[in-house]
Backbone as JSON Lines, residues from 0, in Angstrom:
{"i":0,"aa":"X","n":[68.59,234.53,-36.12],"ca":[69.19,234.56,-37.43],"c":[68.67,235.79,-38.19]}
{"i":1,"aa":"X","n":[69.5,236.34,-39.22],"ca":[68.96,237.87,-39.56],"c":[69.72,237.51,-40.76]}
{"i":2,"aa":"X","n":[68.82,238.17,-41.76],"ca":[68.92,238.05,-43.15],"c":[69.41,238.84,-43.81]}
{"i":3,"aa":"X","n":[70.62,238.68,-44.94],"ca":[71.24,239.26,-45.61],"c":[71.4,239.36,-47.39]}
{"i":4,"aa":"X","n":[71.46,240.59,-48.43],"ca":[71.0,240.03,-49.76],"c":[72.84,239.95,-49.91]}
{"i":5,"aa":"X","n":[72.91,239.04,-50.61],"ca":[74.33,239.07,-51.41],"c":[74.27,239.99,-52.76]}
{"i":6,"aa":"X","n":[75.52,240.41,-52.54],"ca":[75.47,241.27,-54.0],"c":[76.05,240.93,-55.58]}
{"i":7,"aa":"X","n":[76.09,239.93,-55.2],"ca":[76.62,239.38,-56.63],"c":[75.69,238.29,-57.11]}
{"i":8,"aa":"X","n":[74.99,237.97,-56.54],"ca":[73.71,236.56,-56.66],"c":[72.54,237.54,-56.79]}
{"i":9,"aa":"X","n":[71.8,238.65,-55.76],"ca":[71.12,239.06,-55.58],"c":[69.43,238.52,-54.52]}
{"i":10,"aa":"X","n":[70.5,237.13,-53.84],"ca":[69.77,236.29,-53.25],"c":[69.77,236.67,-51.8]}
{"i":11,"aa":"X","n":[68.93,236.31,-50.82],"ca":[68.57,236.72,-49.57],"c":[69.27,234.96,-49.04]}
{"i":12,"aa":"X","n":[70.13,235.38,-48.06],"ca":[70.14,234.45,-47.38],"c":[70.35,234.75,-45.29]}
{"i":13,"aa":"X","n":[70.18,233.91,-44.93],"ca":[70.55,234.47,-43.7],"c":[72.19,233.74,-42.65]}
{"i":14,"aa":"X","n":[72.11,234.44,-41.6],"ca":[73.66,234.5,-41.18],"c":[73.1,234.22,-39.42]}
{"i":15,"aa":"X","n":[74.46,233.7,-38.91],"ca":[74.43,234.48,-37.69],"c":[74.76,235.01,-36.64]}
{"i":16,"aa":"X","n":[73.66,236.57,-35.93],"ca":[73.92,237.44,-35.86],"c":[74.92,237.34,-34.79]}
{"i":17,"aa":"X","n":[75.38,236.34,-33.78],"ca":[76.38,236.55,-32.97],"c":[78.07,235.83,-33.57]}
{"i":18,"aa":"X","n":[78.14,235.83,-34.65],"ca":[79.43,235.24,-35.37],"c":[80.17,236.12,-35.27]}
{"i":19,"aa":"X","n":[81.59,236.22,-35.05],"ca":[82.52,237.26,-34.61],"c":[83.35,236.72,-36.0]}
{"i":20,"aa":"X","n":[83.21,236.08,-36.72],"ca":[84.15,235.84,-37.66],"c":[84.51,237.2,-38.87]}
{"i":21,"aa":"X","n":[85.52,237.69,-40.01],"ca":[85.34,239.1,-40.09],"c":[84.79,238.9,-41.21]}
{"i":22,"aa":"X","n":[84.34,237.64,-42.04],"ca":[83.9,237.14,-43.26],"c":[82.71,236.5,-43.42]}
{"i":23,"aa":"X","n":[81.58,236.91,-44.38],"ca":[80.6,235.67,-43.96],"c":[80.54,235.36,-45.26]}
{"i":24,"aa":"X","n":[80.42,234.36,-45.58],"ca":[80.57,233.02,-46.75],"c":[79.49,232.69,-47.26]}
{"i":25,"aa":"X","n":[78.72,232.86,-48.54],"ca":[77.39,232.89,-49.01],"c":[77.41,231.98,-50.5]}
{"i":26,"aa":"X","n":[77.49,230.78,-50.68],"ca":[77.7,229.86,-51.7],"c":[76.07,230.25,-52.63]}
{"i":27,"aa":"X","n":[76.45,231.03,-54.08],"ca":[75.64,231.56,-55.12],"c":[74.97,230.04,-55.73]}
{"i":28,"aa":"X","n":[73.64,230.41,-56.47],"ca":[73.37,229.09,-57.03],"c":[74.05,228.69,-57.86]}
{"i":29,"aa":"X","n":[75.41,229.68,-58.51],"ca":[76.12,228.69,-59.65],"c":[77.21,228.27,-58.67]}
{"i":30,"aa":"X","n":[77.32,227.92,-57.72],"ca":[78.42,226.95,-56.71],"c":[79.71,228.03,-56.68]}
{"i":31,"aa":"X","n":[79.3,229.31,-56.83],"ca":[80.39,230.35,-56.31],"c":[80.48,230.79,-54.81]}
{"i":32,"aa":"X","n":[81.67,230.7,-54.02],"ca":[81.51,230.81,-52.91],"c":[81.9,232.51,-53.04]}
{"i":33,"aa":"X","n":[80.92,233.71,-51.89],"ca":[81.29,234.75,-52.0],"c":[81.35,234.98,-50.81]}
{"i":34,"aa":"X","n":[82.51,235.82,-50.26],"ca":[82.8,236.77,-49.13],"c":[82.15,237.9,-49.39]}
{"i":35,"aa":"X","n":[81.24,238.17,-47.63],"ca":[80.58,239.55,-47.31],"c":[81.26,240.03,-46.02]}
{"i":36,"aa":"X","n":[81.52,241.18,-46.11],"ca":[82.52,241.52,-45.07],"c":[81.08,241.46,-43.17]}
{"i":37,"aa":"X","n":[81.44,241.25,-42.26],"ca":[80.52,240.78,-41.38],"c":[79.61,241.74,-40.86]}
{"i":38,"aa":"X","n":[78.32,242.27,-41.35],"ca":[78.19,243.46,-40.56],"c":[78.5,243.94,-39.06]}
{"i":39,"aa":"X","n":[78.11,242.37,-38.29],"ca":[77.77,242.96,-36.94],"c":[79.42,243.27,-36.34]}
{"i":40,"aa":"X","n":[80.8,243.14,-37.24],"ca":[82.0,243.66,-36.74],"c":[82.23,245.15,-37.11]}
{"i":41,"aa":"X","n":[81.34,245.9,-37.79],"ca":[81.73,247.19,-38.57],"c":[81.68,248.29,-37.83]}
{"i":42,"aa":"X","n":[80.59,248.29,-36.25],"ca":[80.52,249.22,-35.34],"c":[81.13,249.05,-34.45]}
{"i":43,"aa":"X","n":[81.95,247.97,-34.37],"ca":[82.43,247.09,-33.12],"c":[83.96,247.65,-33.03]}
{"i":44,"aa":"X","n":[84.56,247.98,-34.45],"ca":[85.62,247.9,-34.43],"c":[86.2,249.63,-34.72]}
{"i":45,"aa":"X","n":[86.98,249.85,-33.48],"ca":[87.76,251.49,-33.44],"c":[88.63,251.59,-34.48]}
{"i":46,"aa":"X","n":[88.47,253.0,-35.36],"ca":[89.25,253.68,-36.16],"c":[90.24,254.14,-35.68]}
{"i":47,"aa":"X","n":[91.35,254.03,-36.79],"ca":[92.67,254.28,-36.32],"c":[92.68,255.85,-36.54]}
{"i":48,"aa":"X","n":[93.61,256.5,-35.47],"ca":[93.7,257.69,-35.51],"c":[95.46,258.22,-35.38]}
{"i":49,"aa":"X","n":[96.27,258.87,-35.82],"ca":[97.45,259.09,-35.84],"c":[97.28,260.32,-34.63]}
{"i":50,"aa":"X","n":[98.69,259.78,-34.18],"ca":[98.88,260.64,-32.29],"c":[98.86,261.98,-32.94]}
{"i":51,"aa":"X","n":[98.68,262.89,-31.95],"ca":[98.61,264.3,-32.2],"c":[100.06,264.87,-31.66]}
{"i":52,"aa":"X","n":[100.36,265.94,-33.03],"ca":[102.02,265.9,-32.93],"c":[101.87,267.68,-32.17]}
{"i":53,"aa":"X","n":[102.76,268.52,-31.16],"ca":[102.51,269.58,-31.02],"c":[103.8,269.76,-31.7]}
{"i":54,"aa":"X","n":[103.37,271.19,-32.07],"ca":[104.42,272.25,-32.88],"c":[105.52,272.7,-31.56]}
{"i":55,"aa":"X","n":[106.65,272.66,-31.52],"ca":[107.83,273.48,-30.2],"c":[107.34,274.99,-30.25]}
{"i":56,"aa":"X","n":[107.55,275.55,-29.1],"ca":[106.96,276.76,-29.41],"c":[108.18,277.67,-29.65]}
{"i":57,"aa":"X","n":[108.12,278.55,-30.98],"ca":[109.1,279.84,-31.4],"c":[109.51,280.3,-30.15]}
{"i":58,"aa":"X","n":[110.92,280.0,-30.54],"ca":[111.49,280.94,-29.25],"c":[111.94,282.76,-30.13]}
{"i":59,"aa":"X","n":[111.56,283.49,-28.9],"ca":[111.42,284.64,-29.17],"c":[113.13,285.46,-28.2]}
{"i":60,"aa":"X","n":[113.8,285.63,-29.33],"ca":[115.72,285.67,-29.08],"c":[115.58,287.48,-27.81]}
{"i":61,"aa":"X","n":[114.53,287.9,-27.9],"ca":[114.77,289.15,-27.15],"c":[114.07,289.29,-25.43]}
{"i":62,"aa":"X","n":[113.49,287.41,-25.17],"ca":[113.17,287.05,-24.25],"c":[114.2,286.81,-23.34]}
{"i":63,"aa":"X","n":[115.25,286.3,-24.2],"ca":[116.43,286.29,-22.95],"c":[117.2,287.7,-22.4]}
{"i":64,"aa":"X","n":[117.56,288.83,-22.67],"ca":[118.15,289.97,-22.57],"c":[117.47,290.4,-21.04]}
C-alpha cells in the first residue's frame, strides 16, 4: 500500500498500488467524496500522436521534354 496526500483535504491517505482503476476515491473528513486521477496509470498509458502526412513531390514541367 503506498500513500497519497489529497489535494483538497490536505490529508495523507493510502491506495492500492496494483489498482488499474483510472480513478482513486478519497472520502474528506467533511464526507466529500474526491476523485484523484490514478498515478500508477499515468506512465502506463501511450500518447496520442497524429500519422505523419508527406508533402507530393513538385513536379518539375521541364522533366518531361
Amino acid at each position: 500500500m503506498e500513500e497519497i496526500m489529497c489535494p483538497r483535504c490536505k490529508e495523507n491517505f493510502e491506495y492500492d498500488s496494483n489498482d488499474t482503476r483510472p480513478y482513486i476515491y478519497h472520502e474528506c473528513s467533511d464526507g466529500f467524496m474526491y476523485g484523484i486521477k490514478n498515478p500508477n496509470l499515468i506512465s502506463r498509458r501511450k500518447k496520442w500522436t497524429p500519422p505523419v502526412k508527406f508533402k507530393p513531390k513538385k513536379i518539375i514541367w521541364q522533366e518531361f521534354k
